[in-house]
N, C-alpha and C positions, 0 to 999 in steps of 0.2 A: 442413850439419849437420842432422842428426833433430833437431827441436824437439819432436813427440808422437809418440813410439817405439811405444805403443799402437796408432793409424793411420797408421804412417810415414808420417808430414810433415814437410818438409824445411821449411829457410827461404828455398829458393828458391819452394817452390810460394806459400808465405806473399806472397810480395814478389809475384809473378803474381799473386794474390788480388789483394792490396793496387792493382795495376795494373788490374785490373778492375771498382776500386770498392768492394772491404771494408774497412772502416773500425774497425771492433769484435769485441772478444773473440768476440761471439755471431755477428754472422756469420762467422767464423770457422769457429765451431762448426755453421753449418750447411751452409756449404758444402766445407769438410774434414774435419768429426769430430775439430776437435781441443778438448781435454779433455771428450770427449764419455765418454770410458772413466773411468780414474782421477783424471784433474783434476794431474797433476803437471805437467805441461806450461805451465801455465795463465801461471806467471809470466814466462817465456820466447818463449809467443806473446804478451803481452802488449807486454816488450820489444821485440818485433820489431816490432807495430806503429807503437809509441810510433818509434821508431827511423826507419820507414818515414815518417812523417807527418811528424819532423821535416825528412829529406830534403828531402822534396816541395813544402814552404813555401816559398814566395819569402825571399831573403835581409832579414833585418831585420825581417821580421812577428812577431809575438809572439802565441803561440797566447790566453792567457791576462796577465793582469797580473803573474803570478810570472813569465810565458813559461816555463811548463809545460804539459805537456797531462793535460786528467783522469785521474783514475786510478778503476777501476772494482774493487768487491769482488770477491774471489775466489767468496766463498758467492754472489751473485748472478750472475755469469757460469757460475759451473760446473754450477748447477741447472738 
């Protein structure tokens, strides 16, 4: 699925990212341009991260004491 239809980005390239070490909205953004354009994207590569990171954790870890993972402002990731 197109996650930033702006720089067609898939959520496979996303997960490839993620497999190479991007961890954050911004890298994201810098090495796919995604809501590098309109920013609508933003909540979507967001979830895919969040998504991705949860996979990857070892069973039973807990990212955080809610076992949540942060969550980052739109207006600060998409500027």
């Amino acid at each position: 699925m197109y996650v930033c239809v702006c720089n067609a980005v898939t959520e496979r390239q996303i997960r490839k990212a993620m497999d190479e070490g991007v961890r954050t909205l911004r890298e994201l953004r810098q090495t796919l341009g995604v809501t590098a354009e309109c920013g609508r994207c933003a909540r979507c590569a967001h979830d895919c991260l969040r998504t991705g990171a949860e996979q990857a954790r070892p069973a039973g870890l807990s990212l955080s004491p809610a076992g949540m993972l942060p969550t980052y402002s739109f207006a600060l990731e998409a500027t």
